[in-house]
C-alpha positions as MATLAB code, in Angstrom:
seq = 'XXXXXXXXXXXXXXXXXXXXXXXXXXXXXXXXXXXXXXXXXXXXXXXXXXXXXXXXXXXXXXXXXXXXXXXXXXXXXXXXXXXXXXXX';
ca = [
      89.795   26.112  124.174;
      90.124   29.107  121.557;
      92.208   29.276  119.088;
      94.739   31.873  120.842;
      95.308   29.628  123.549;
      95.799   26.326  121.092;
      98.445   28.751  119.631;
     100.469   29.546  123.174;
     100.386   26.313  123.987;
     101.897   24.802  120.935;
     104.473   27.971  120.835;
     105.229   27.250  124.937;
     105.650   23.559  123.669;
     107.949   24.185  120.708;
     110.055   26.949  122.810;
     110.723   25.000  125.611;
     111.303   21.520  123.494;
     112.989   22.339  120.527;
     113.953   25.881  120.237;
     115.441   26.005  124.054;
     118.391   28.275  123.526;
     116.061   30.767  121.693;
     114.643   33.964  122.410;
     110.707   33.718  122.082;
     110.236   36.536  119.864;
     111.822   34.563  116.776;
     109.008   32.059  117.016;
     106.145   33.421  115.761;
     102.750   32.313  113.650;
     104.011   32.042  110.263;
     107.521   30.812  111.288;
     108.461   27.738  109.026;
     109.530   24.869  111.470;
     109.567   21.564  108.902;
     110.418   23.370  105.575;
     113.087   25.457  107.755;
     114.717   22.367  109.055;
     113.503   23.457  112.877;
     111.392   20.143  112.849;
     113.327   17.701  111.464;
     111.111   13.751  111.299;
     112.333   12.865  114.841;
     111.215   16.159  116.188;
     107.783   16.056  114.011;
     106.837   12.668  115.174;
     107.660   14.063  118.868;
     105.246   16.993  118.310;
     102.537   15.142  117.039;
     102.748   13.176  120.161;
     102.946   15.870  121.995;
      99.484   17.212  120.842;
      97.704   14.307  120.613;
      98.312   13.428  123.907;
      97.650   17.294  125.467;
      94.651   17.931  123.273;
      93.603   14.331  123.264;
      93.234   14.097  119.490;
      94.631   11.776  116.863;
      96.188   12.536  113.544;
      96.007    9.988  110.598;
      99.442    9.441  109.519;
      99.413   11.624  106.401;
      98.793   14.958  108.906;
     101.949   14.668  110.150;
     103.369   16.764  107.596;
     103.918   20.094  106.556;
     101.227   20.750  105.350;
      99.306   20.562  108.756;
     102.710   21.065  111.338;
     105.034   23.407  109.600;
     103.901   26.420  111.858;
     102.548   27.801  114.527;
      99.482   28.970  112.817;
      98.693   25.636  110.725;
      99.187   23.676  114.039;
      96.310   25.579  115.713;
      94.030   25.223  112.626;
      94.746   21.665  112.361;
      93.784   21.046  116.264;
      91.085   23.478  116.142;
      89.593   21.704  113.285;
      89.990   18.141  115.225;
      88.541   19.472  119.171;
      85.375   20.492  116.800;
      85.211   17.247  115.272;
      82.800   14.969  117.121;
      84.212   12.158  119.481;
      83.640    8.787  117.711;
];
């Protein structure tokens, strides 16, 4: 899976999940979702889910911050970086 579509289907996700009443076009890459207050721990905790269980990775409890989840783009790096990590 490339990188473009790790990024639709995290943007798909968030639209449809948490930002239903939204037009797409104010979701984009570099859109802050924790530090903005879009994600707030509930909804964090429900995205990580999300992803691990569509991209069938795991993140180690300090990932699931902003640092790795507060957009789009960082998302998509952070689960690009994990599918090219070998299975254990």
């Amino acid at each position: 899976m490339n990188i473009q579509n790790i990024r639709q289907t995290v943007r798909d996700h968030i639209l449809k999940e948490f930002l239903r009443d939204e037009s797409p076009g104010v979701l984009t890459d570099t859109t802050p979702l924790i530090s903005a207050g879009v994600l707030d721990s509930i909804s964090t905790i429900k995205l990580a889910s999300f992803l691990e269980e569509h991209f069938k990775i795991e993140f180690k409890a300090h990932e699931v911050s902003p640092s790795h989840l507060d957009t789009v783009a960082a998302i998509a790096d952070t689960l690009a970086r994990k599918l090219s990590q070998p299975k254990k």
